[in-house]
N, C-alpha and C positions, 0 to 999 in steps of 0.2 A: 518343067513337067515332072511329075511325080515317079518313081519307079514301082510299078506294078508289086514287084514283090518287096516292097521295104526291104531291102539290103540296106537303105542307108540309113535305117534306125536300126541295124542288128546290133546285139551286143555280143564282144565273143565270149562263148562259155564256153566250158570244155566238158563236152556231151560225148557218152559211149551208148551202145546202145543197151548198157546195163548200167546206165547210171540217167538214163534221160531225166530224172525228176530233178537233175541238177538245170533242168533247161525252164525249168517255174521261177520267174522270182518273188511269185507270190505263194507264201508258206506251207496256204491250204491244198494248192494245186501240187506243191511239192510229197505233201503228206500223201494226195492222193494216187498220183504216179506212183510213188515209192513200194506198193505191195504187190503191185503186179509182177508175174514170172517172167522168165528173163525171156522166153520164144514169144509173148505177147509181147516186153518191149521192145523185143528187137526187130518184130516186123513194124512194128510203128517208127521205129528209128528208120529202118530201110525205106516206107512209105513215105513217109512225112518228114521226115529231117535230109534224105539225102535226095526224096522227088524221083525215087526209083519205078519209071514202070510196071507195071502188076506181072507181064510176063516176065520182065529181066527181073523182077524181086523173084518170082518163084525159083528161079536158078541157083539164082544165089542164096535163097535159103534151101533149096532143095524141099521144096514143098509143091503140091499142088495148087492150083488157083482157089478152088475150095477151099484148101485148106487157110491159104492166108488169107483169102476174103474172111472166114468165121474167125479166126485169131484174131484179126483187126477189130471185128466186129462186137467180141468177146472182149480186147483188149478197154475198148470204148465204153462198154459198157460197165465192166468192172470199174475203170476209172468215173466215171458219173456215180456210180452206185458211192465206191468212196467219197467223194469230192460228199454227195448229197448226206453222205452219214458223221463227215467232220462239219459240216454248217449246223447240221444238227443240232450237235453235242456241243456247238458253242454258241450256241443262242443264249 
């Protein structure tokens, strides 16, 4: 039976939450993460790399839920916007 969350295709990298774009191994995706601020990537490290609940992330960022829903929000979107302006430029 397969495991829901691919643990057993993870590879280890050594991810901070100011250095997430070392967690791309594809180049573009690296470029892209890479220009974001460090409170955008670190709510996405807290969300999504360590699977932290929305209220226990607010704590520990010391944020409102507002606030790190839009930061996420904003984090996502910055990264797509990048991501879409290096496929671009290398067409």
């Amino acid at each position: 039976m397969n495991n829901i969350t691919g643990e057993e295709d993870m590879i280890e990298v050594d991810v901070s939450p100011y250095t997430l774009e070392k967690a791309f191994t594809d180049y573009k995706h690296y470029l892209a993460m890479k220009p974001l601020s460090k409170i955008e990537k670190l709510v996405l490290y807290t969300l999504i790399v360590e699977l932290t609940p929305l209220g226990v992330a607010c704590k520990k960022l010391k944020m409102s839920k507002y606030e790190v829903i839009k930061t996420k929000e904003k984090a996502l979107r910055n990264f797509k916007a990048n991501l879409k302006r290096i496929i671009k430029e290398n067409k």
